[in-house]
C-alpha positions as CSV (number, residue, x, y, z in Angstrom):
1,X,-46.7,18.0,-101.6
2,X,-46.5,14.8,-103.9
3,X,-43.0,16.8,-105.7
4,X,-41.4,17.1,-102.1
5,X,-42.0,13.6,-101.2
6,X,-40.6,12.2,-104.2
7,X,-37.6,14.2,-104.1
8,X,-37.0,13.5,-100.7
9,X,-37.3,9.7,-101.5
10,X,-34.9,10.3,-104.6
11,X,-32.6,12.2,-102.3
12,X,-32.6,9.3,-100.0
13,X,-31.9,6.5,-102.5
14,X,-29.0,8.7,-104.4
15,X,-27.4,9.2,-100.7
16,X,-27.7,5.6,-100.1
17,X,-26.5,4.7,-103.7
18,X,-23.7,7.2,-103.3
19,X,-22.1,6.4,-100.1
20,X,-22.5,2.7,-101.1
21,X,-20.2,3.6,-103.7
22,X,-17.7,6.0,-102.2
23,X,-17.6,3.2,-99.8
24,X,-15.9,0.4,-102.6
25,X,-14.1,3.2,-104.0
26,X,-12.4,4.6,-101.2
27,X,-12.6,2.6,-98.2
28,X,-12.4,4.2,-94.5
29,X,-12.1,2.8,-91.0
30,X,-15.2,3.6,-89.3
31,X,-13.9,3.2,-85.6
32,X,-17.1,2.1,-83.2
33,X,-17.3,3.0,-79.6
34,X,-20.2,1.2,-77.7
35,X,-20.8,2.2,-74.2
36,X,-23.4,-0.1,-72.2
37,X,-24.6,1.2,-69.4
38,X,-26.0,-1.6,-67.5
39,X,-27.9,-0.5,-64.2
40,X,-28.6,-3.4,-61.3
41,X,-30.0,-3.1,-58.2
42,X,-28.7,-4.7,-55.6
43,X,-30.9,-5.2,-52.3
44,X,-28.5,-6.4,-49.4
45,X,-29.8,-7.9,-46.0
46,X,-28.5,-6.6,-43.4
47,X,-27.7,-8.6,-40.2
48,X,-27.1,-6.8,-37.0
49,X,-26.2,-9.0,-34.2
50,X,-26.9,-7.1,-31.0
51,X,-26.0,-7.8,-27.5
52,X,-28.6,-6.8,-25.2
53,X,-27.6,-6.6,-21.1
54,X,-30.2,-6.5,-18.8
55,X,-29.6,-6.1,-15.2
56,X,-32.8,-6.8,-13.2
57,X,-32.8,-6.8,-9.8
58,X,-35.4,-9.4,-8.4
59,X,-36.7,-9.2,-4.8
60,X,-36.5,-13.6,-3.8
61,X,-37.0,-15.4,-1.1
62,X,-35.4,-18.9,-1.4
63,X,-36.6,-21.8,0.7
64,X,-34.3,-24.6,1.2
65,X,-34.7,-27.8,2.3
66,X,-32.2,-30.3,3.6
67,X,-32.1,-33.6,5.0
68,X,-29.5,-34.0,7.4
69,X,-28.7,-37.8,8.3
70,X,-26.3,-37.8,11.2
71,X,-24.1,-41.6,11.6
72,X,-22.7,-41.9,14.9
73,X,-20.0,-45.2,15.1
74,X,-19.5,-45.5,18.7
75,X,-16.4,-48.6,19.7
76,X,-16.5,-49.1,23.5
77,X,-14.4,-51.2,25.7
78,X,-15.9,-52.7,28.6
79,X,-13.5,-54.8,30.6
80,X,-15.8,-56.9,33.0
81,X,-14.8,-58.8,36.2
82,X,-17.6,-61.1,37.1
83,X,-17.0,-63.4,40.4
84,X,-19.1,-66.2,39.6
85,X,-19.7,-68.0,43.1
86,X,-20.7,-71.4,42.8
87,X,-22.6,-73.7,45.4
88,X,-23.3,-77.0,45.4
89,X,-25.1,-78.9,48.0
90,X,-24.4,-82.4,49.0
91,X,-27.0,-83.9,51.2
92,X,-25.9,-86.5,53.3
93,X,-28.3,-88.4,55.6
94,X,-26.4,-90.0,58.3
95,X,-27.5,-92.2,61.1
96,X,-25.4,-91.6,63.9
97,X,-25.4,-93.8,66.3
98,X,-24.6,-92.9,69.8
99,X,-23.4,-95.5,72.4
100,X,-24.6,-94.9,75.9
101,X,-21.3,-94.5,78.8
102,X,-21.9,-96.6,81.9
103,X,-21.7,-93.6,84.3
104,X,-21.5,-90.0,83.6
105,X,-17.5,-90.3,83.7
106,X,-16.8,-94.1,83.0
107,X,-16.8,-94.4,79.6
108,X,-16.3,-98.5,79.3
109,X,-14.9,-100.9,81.1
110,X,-14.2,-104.6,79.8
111,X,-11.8,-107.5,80.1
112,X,-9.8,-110.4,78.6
113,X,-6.6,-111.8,77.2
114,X,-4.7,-111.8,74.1
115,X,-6.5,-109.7,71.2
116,X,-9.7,-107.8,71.5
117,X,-12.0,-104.4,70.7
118,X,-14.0,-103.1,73.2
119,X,-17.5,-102.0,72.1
120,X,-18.4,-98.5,71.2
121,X,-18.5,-95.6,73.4
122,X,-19.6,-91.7,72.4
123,X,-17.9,-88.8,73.6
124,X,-20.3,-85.4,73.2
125,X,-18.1,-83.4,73.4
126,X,-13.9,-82.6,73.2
127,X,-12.6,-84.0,76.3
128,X,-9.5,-85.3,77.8
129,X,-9.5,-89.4,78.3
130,X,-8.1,-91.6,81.6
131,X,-7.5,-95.3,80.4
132,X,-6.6,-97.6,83.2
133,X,-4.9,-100.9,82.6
134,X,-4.7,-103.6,84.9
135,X,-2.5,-106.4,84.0
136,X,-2.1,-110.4,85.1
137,X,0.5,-112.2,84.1
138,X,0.2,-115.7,83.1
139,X,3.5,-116.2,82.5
140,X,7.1,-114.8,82.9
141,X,7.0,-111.5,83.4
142,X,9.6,-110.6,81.0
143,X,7.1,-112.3,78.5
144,X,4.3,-110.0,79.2
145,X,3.6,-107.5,76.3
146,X,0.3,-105.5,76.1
147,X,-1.0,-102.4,73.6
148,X,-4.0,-100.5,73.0
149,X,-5.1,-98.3,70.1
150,X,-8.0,-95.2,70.3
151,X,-9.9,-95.9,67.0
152,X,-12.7,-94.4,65.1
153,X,-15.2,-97.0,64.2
154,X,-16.8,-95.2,60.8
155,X,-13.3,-94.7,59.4
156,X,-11.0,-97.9,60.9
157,X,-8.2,-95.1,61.5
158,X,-6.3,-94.8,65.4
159,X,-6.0,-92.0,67.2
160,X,-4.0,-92.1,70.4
161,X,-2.1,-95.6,71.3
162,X,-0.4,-96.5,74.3
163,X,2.1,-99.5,75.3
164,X,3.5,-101.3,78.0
165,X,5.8,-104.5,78.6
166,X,7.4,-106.3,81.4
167,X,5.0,-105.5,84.1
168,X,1.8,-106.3,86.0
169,X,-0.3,-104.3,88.2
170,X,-2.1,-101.0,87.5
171,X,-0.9,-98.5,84.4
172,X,-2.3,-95.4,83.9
173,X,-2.6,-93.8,80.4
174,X,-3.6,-90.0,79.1
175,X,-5.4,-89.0,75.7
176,X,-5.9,-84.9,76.0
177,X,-9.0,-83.4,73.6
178,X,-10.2,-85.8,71.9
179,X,-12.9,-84.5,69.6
180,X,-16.1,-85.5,69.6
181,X,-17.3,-89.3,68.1
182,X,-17.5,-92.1,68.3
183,X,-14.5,-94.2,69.6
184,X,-13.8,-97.9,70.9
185,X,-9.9,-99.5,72.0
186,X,-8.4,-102.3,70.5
187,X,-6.1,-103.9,72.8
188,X,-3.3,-106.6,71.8
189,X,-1.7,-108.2,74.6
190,X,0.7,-111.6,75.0
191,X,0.8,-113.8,78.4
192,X,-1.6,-111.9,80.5
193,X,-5.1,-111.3,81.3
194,X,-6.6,-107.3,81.5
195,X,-9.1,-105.5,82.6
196,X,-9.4,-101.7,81.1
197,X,-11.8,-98.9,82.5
198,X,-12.2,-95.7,79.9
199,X,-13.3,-92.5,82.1
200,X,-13.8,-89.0,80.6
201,X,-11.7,-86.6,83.0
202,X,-14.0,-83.7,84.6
């Protein structure tokens, strides 16, 4: 056992010493092919995007509320026509006078020369007038000269107006409807003397 151990070691050593030798002696190219096998594993990740449709069908009941403000612009034209009536009162106190006749027809009577106004008389009512002259000369007739005039006493304003001239004796004058008031004659004469008489005719 010992014998084959040695000779195997001296069998090694003489290989190792002869090929060490043959090797400076006569050289050879030793061509050396190393294949490496190299083994990875890979772990991937997979992403899947996925689309997923769904159709439900949902029984609702919707409630809605709503405000609702209505805006009503209403233009109107209203033409108006107003009658505006208008009083005013005027209170005037008067004091009327009333001057008696002398009979229920004879208005006045009176008398004189030259220039003069009878007094007052009042008619009631719209009547028609009789004035009666009666003339005296004092001086040649064709010098006598005589006028009257039917005034108004409250506003100094004639009437009716009569004349006469170059005569003497009885002259008859007419007013027709004179209104109601309050009246008295002035009389303007020259170169005689008069009497007058005022009647209201019937």
């Amino acid at each position: 056992m010992k014998f084959n151990v040695l000779t195997a070691i001296l069998i090694i050593v003489g290989l190792i010493i002869g090929v060490g030798v043959g090797a400076i002696a006569f050289p050879q190219t030793i061509t050396s092919t190393q294949t490496l096998t190299e083994t990875r594993t890979l772990t991937e990740k997979v992403i899947e995007k996925m689309t997923e449709t769904k159709t439900e069908t949902f029984s609702t009941t919707l409630y809605s509320t709503r405000t609702l403000t209505t805006r009503e612009t209403s233009t109107s034209t209203v033409t108006k026509t107003t009658t505006s009536i208008s009083f005013s009162f005027l209170t005037i106190t008067l004091t009327r006078r009333v001057y008696p006749s002398e009979t229920e027809t004879v208005l006045i009577t009176d008398s004189g020369s030259g220039n003069k106004d009878t007094r007052p008389f009042t008619l009631n009512e719209t009547s028609d007038l009789k004035i009666t002259i009666k003339i005296y000369p004092t001086a040649d007739l064709k010098y006598v000269l005589l006028s009257w005039f039917l005034y108004i006493p409250e506003i100094e304003k004639w009437v009716k107006q009569g004349s006469t001239s170059q005569e003497s004796g009885t002259i008859e004058f007419y007013a027709a409807r004179i209104p109601a008031g309050n009246y008295y004659v002035k009389v303007i004469s020259a170169n005689c003397k008069w009497e007058i008489k005022v009647e209201k005719i019937a």
